[in-house]
DRENPA-746029 format. One record per residue (C-alpha): residue number from 0; z negated, x, y negated. Coordinates in nm, 4 decimals. Each point is the difference from the previous one (the first is absolute). Example, Ala and Ser with C-alpha at 12.3 -4.5 7.8 and 13.67 -1.06 7.14 Angstrom:
<node><k>0</k><Z>-0.7800</Z><X>1.2300</X><Y>0.4500</Y></node>
<node><k>1</k><Z>0.0660</Z><X>0.1370</X><Y>-0.3440</Y></node>
// end
This chain:
<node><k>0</k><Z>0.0000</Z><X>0.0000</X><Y>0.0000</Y></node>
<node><k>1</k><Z>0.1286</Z><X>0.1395</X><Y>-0.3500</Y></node>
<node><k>2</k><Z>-0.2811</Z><X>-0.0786</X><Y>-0.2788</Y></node>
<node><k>3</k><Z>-0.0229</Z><X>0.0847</X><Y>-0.3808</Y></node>
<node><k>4</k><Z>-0.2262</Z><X>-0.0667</X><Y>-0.2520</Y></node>
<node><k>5</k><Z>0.2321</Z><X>0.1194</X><Y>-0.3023</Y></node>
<node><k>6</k><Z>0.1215</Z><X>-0.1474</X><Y>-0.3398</Y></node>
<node><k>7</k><Z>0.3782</Z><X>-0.0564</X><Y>0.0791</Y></node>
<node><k>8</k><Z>0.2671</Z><X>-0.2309</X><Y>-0.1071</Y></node>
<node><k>9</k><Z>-0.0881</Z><X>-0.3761</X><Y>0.0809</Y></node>
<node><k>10</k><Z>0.0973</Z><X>-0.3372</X><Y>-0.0930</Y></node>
<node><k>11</k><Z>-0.1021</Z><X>-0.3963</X><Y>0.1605</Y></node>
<node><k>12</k><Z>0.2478</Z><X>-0.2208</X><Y>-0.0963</Y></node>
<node><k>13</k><Z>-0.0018</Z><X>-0.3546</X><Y>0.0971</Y></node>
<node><k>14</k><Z>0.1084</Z><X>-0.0024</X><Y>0.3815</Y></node>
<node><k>15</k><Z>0.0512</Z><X>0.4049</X><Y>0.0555</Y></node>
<node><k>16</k><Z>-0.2113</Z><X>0.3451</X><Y>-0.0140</Y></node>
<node><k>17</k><Z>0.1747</Z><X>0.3200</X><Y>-0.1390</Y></node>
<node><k>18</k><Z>-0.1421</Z><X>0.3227</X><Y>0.0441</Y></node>
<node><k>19</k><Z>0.1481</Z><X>0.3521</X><Y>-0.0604</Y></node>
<node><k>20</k><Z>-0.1300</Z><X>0.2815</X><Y>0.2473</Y></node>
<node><k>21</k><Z>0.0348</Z><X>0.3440</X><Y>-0.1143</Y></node>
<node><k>22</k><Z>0.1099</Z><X>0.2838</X><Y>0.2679</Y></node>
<node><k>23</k><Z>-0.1692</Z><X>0.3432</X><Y>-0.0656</Y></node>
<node><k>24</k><Z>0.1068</Z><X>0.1493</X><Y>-0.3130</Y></node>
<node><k>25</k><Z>0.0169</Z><X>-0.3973</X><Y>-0.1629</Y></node>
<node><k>26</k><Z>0.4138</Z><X>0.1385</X><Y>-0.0591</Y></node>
<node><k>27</k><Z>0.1006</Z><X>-0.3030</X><Y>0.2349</Y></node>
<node><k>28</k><Z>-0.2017</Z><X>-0.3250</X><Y>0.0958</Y></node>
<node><k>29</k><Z>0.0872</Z><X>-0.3165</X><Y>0.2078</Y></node>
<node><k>30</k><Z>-0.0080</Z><X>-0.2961</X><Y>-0.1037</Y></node>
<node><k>31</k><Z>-0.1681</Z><X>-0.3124</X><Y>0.1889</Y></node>
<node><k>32</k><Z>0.0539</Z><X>-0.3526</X><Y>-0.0563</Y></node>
<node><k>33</k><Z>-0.1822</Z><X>-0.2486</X><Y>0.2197</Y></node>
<node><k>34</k><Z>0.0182</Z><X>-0.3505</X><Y>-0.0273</Y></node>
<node><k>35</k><Z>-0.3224</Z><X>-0.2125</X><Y>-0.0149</Y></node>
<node><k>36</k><Z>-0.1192</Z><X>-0.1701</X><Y>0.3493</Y></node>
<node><k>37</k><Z>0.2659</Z><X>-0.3044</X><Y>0.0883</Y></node>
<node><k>38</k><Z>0.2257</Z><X>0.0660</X><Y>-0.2985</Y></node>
<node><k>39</k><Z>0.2578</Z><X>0.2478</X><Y>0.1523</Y></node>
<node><k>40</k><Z>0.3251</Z><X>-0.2239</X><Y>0.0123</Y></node>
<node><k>41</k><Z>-0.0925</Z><X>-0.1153</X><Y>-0.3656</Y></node>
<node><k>42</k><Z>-0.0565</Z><X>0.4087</X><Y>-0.0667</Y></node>
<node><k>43</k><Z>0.3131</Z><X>0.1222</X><Y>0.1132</Y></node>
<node><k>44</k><Z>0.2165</Z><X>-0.3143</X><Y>-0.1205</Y></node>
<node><k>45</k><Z>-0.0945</Z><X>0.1183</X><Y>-0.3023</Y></node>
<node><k>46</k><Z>0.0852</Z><X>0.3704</X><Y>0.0444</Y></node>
<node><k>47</k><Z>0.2544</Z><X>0.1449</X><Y>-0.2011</Y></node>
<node><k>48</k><Z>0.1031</Z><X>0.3222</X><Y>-0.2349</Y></node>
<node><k>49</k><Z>-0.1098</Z><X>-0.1582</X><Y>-0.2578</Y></node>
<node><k>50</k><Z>-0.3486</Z><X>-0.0897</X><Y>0.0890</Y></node>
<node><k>51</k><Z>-0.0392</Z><X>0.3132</X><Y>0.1958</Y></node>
<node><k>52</k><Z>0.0887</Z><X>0.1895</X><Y>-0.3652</Y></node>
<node><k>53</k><Z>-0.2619</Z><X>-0.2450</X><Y>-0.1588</Y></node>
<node><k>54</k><Z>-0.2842</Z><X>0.0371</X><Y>0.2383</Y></node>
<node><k>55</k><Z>0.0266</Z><X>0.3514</X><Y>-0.0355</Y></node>
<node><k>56</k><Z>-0.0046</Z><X>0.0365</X><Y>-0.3684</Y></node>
<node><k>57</k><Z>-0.3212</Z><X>-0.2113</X><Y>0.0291</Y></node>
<node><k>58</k><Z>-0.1889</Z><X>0.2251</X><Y>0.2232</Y></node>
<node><k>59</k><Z>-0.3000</Z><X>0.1728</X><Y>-0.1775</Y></node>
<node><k>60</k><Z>-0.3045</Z><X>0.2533</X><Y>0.0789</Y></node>
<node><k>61</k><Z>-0.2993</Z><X>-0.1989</X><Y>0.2021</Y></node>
<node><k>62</k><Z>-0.2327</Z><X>0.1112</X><Y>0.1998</Y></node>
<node><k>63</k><Z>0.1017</Z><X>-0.0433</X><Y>0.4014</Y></node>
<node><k>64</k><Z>-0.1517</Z><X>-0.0406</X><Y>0.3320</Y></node>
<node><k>65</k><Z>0.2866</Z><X>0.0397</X><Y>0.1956</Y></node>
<node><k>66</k><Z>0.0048</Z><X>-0.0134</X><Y>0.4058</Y></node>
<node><k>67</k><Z>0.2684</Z><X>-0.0058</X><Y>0.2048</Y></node>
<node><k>68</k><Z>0.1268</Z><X>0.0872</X><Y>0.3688</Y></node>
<node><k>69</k><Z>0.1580</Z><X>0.3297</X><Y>0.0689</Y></node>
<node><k>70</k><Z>0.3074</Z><X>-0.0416</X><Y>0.0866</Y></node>
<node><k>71</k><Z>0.3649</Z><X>0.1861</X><Y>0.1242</Y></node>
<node><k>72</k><Z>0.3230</Z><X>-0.0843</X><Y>-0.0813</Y></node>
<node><k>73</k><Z>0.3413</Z><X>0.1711</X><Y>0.0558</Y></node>
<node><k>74</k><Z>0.3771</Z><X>-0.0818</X><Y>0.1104</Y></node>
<node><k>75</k><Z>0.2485</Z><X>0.2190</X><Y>0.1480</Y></node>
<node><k>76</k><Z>0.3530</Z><X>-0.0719</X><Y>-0.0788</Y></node>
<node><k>77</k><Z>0.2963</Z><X>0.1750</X><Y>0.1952</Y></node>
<node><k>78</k><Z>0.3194</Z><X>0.1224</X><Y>-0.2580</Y></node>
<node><k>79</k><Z>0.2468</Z><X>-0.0052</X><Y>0.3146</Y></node>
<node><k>80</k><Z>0.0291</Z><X>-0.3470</X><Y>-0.0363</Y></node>
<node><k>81</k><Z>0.3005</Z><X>-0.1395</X><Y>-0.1949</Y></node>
<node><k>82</k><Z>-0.1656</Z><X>-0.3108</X><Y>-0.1175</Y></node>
<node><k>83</k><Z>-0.2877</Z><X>0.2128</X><Y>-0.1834</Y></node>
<node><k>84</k><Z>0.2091</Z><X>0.1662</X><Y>-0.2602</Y></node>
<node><k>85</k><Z>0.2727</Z><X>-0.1737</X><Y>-0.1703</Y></node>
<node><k>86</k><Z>0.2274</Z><X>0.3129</X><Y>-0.1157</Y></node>
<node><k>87</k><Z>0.3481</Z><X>-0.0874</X><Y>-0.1996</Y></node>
<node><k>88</k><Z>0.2249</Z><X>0.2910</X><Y>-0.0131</Y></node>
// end
C-alpha cells in the first residue's frame, strides 16, 4: 500500500476527486481522477478535453492523506506486425 501525508495538488468537484502525485524529483506527476461512489457513468459522460483542461487549472495546494494499492502495469507491442504502423511512402 502507497501512503502520503503531503501538500499536493487537489481538487473535489461535484461528482469526481482529482489529485496530482508527484514522482521523485516533483519534474513529472500523475494525475488521478476518481469519480464519487455510484456516479461513474454520469463521471465519464461528462469527460471531455475541455473539462479535463478545466479541472486541472482548478487544482490547488491542500494538505493530503493519500492511500492507494501498489500496483504494475505494462504492454508489449510487436513492430512486425503490419497493422501496428501505418507507413505511406
Amino acid at each position: 500500500m502507497m501512503q502520503h501525508d503531503a501538500n499536493w495538488n487537489y481538487l473535489k468537484g461535484e461528482s469526481f476527486r482529482v489529485v496530482s502525485v508527484p514522482y521523485d524529483g516533483r519534474e513529472l506527476s500523475v494525475v488521478i481522477l476518481l469519480p464519487c461512489k455510484g456516479r461513474f457513468k454520469e463521471f465519464e459522460r461528462s469527460l471531455d478535453f475541455e473539462r479535463v483542461d478545466q479541472t486541472l487549472k482548478g487544482i490547488t495546494p491542500h494538505r493530503v492523506l493519500f492511500k492507494m494499492p501498489r500496483f504494475r502495469t505494462g504492454s508489449s507491442l510487436d513492430l512486425r506486425d503490419g497493422d501496428v504502423l501505418s507507413l505511406q511512402t
